[in-house]
C-alpha positions in Angstrom: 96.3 -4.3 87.7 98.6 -7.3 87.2 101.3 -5.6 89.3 103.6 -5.3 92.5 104.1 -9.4 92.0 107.8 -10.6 91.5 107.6 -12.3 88.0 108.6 -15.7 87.5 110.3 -16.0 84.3 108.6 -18.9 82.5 107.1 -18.9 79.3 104.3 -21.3 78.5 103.2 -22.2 75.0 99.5 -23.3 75.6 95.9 -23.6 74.4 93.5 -23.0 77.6 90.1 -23.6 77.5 88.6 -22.7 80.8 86.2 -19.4 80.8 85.6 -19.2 77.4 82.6 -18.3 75.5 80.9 -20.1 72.7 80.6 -17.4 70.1 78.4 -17.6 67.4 80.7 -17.4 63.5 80.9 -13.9 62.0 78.9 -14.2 59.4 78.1 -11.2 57.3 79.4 -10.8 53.6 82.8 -9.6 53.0 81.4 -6.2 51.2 84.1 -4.6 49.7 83.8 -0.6 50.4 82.5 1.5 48.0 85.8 3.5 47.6 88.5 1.9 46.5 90.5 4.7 48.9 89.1 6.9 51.2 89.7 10.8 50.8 90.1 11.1 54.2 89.0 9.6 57.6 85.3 10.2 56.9 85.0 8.1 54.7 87.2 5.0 56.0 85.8 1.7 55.5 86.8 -1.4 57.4 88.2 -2.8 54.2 90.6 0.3 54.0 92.4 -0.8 57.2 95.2 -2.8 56.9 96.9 -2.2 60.3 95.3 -2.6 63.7 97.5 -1.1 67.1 96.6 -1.3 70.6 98.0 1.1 73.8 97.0 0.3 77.4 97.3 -2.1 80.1 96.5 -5.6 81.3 93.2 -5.0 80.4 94.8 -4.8 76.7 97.2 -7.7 77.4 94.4 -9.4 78.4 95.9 -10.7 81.3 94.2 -13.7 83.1 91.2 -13.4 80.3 91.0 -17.6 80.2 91.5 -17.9 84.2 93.9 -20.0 85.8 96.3 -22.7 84.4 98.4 -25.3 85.8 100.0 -24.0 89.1 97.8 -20.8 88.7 100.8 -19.4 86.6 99.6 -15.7 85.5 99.7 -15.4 81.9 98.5 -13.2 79.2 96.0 -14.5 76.5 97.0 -11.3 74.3 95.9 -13.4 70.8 92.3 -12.9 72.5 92.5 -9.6 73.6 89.8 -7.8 72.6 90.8 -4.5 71.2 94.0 -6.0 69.1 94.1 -10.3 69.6 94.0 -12.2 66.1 90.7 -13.8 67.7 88.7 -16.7 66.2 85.0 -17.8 65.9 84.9 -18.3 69.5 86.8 -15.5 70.5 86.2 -12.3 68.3 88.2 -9.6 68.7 88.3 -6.0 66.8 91.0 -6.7 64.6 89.0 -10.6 64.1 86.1 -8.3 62.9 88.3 -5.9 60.2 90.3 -9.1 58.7 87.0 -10.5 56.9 86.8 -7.0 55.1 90.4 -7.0 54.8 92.5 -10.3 54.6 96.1 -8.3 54.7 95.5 -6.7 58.2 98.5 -6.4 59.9 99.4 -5.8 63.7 97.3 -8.2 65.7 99.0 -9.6 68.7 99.5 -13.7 67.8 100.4 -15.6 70.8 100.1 -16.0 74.3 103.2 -14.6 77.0 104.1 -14.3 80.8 103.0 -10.9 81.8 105.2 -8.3 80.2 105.0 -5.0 82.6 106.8 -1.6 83.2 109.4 -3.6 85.0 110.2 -6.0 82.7 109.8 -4.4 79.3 108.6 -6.1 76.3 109.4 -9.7 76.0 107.5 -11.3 73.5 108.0 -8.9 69.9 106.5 -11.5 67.8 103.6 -12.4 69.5 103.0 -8.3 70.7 103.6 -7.4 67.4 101.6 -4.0 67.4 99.7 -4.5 71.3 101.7 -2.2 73.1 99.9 -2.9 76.0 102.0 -3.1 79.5 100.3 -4.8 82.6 100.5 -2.0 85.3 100.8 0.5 82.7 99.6 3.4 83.6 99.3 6.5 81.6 102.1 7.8 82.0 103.2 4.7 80.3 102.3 5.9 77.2 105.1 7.3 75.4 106.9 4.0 76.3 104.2 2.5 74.1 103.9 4.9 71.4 107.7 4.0 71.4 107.3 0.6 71.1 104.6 0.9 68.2 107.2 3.0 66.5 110.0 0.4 67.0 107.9 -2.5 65.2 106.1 -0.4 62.4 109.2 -1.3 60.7 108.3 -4.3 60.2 105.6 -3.5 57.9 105.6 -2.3 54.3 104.8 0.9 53.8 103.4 1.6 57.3 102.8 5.3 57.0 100.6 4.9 53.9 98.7 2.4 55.4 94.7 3.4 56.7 95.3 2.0 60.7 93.2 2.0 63.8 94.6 2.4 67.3 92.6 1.4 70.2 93.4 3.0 73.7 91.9 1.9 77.0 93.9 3.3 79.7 93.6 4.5 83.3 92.4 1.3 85.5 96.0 1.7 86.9 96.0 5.3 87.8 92.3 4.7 89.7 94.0 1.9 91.7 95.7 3.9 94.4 94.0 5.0 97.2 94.2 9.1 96.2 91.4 8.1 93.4 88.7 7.1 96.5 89.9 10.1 98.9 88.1 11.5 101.4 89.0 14.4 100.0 87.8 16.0 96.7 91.0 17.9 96.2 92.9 15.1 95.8 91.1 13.2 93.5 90.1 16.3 91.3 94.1 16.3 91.3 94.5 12.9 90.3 92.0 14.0 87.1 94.0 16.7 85.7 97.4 15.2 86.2 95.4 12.0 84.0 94.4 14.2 81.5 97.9 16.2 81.1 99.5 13.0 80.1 96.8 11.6 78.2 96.7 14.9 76.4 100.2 14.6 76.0 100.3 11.4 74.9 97.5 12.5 72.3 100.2 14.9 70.6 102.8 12.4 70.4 100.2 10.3 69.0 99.2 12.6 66.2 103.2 13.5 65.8 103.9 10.2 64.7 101.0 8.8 62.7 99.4 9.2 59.3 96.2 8.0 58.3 94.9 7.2 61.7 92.1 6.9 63.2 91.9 6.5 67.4 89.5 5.0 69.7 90.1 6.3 72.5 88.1 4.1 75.0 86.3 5.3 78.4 86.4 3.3 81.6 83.8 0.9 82.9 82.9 1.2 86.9 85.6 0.0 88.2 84.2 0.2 91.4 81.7 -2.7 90.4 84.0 -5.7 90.1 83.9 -5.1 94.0 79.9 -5.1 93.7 79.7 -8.1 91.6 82.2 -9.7 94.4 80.1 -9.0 96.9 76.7 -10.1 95.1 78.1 -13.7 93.9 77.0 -16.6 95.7 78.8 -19.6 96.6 82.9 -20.2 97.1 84.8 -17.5 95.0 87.2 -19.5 92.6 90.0 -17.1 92.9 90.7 -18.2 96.7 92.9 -16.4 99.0 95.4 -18.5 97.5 95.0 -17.7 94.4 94.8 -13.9 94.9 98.3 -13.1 95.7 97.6 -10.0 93.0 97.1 -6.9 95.2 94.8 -5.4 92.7 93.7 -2.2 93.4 93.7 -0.2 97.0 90.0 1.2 96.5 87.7 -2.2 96.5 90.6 -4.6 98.1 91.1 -2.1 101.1 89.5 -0.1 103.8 90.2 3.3 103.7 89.9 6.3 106.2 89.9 4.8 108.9 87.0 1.9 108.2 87.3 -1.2 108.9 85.6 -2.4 105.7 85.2 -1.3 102.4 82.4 1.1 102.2 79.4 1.5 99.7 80.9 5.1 99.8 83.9 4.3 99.3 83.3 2.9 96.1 80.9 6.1 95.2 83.9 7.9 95.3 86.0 5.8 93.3 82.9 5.6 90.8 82.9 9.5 91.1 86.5 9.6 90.2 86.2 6.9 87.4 83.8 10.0 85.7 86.0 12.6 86.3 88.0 10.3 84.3 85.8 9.4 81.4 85.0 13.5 81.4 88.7 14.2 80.7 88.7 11.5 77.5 85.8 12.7 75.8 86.8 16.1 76.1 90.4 15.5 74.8 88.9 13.2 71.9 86.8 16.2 70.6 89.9 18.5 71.1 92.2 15.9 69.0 89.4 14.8 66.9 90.1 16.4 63.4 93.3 18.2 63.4 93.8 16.5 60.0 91.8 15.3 57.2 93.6 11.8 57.8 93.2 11.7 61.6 90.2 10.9 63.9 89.8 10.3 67.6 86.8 9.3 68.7 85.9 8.3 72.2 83.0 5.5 72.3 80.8 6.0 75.4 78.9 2.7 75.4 80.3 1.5 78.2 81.5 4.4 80.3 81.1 4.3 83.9 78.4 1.3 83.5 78.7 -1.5 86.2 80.3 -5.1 85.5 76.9 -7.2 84.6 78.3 -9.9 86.6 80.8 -12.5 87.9 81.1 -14.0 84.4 82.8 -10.7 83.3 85.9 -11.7 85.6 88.6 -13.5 85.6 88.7 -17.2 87.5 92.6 -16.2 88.8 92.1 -13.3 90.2 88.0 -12.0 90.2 89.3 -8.9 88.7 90.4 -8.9 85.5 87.8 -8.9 82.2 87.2 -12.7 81.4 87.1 -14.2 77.9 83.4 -13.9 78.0 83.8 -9.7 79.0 86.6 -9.5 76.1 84.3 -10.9 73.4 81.7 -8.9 74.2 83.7 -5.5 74.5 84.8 -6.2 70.7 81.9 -6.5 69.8 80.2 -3.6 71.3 83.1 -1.0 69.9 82.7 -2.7 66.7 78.9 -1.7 66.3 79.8 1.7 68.3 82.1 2.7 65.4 79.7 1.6 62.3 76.8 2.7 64.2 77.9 6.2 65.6 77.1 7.9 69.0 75.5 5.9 71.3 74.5 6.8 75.3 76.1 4.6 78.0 74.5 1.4 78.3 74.4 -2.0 80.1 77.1 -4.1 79.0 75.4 -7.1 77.4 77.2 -10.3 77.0 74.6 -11.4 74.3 75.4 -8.3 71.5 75.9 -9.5 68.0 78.1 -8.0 65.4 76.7 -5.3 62.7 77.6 -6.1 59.1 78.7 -3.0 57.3 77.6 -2.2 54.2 79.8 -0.8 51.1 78.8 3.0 52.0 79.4 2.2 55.8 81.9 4.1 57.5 83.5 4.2 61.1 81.8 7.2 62.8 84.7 9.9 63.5 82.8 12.7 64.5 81.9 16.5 63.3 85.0 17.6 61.2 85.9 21.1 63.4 89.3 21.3 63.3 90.5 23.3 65.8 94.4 25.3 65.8 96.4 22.4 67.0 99.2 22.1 65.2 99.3 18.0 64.4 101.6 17.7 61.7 103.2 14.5 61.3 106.6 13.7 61.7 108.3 11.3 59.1 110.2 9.1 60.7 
């Protein structure tokens, strides 16, 4: 995603306010939950979480969200990132969303930093705090992460007795190479199960380490789209040759086998791929879902494999990253996906309003059918 760039070193303290959208205030009563604690997962409340984490990549980092600045400098608005930004009224993000149940939520990233990648490690604690995201991560990534959310749980009180919510979007950066739009079927079924080994992997390490936790672990939009929604906007594209000097993603920037363009099949296959993907999460969520009372993971399906609606959904730097308008709107919509429970893959809709939650409402975790895996934590 934001990767094979040499990074200038520069760090920016700024307030942009180019590609944003004019959200309406979060307005529903600040119901306390019914239970003053929850027995288990089931019954978690948004008022019983005090700590929010993140794992992922730029898309978590939310690198480029607010388009360019001055000198096109690449930057990550992580305070707006969707799945774990502090947010505001015009930015809402997840964490945004649990602090009016819970005013002591902890964890939400603060600031905004220079990209912070593989390469370069994490350079911004304070501002991170708990977004472990990594631009270019891939998954492989992340046990680096789970590392780093380790490392800076110690700076909160009484971490492991704390209810939390982890948020997981991963695997942008594994579709970007040209094995996940392959001629050949082999190779991207290989691609698939080497995702889903680390992912389940990752999973274990997850459960290893934390108590009283419950996971979304998010599918993958159609990456193949952004290409589409490329293609389909009229007019001069504001992320100009010159502003493009990301090399994104080898499957909608370049030709492959042999072609001299990039192909409406090509994409199918990347979209193909992109399934075999989302397949692999939901079928590791139900086998991690569970394996203690105090642990859920949950994959939301609203969004997988549905197309970007449009070119507001993208970046102004680099017409490929989600835009302020896309991250506002993905909080949202896995807000109301965990109060409201299962929901088939729909159009992503910039114009979705939050749910209030009532003092019975819980986040939807699932059918309890704990299987044999052995998910003890680990006190660290």
């Amino acid at each position: 995603m934001a990767a094979r760039f040499q990074l200038y070193l520069v760090f920016w303290v700024l307030h942009a306010s180019c590609n944003i959208l004019a959200a309406a205030r979060f307005v529903c009563p600040a119901i306390a939950p019914a239970k003053a604690e929850p027995a288990d997962v089931t019954e978690l409340h948004p008022g019983h979480v005090s700590v929010v984490m993140a794992m992922g990549d730029s898309i978590t980092a939310a690198f480029a969200s607010r388009g360019p600045l001055r000198e096109d400098l690449p930057l990550e608005f992580r305070k707006d990132s969707w799945s774990i930004g502090k947010g505001s009224d015009d930015a809402m993000t997840l964490p945004y969303l649990i602090r009016h149940f819970n005013e002591s939520l902890a964890g939400f990233a603060s600031a905004n930093t220079v990209p912070q990648t593989p390469t370069t490690g994490y350079l911004e604690y304070n501002g991170d705090f708990m977004d472990a995201a990594l631009s270019s991560a891939r998954v492989a990534d992340l046990p680096r992460e789970l590392d780093h959310l380790t490392v800076q749980s110690s700076r909160i009180t009484d971490f492991q007795h704390r209810w939390k919510v982890l948020t997981i979007l991963i695997g942008a950066n594994d579709l970007a190479d040209s094995d996940a739009c392959s001629t050949d079927p082999g190779v991207r079924q290989r691609l698939s199960e080497k995702f889903a080994a680390d992912l389940d992997a990752a999973l274990e390490m997850t459960a290893a380490r934390f108590s009283r936790l419950f996971v979304n672990l998010v599918p993958l939009f159609s990456i193949a789209s952004v290409r589409r929604a490329i293609q389909n906007h009229t007019g001069i594209l504001p992320c100009t040759s010159e502003a493009r000097w990301l090399d994104e993603c080898d499957c909608i920037d370049r030709p492959q086998a042999g072609s001299k363009n990039v192909t409406e099949s090509q994409l199918s296959r990347l979209d193909v791929t992109t399934a075999f993907f989302n397949k692999e999460i939901s079928r590791l969520a139900v086998k991690w879902n569970h394996v203690r009372p105090d642990f859920a993971v949950v994959a939301p399906g609203m969004w997988a494999n549905q197309p970007v609606p449009n070119f507001d959904f993208l970046s102004k730097l680099d017409c490929f990253h989600p835009s302020s308008v896309a991250h506002n709107t993905m909080a949202i919509t896995l807000w109301n996906s965990m109060l409201q429970g299962p929901r088939l893959p729909a159009p992503i809709n910039a114009t979705v309003v939050p749910v209030c939650p009532k003092a019975s409402s819980v986040f939807y975790s699932g059918p309890v059918t704990r299987g044999v895996v052995d998910a003890t934590p680990v006190v660290i």
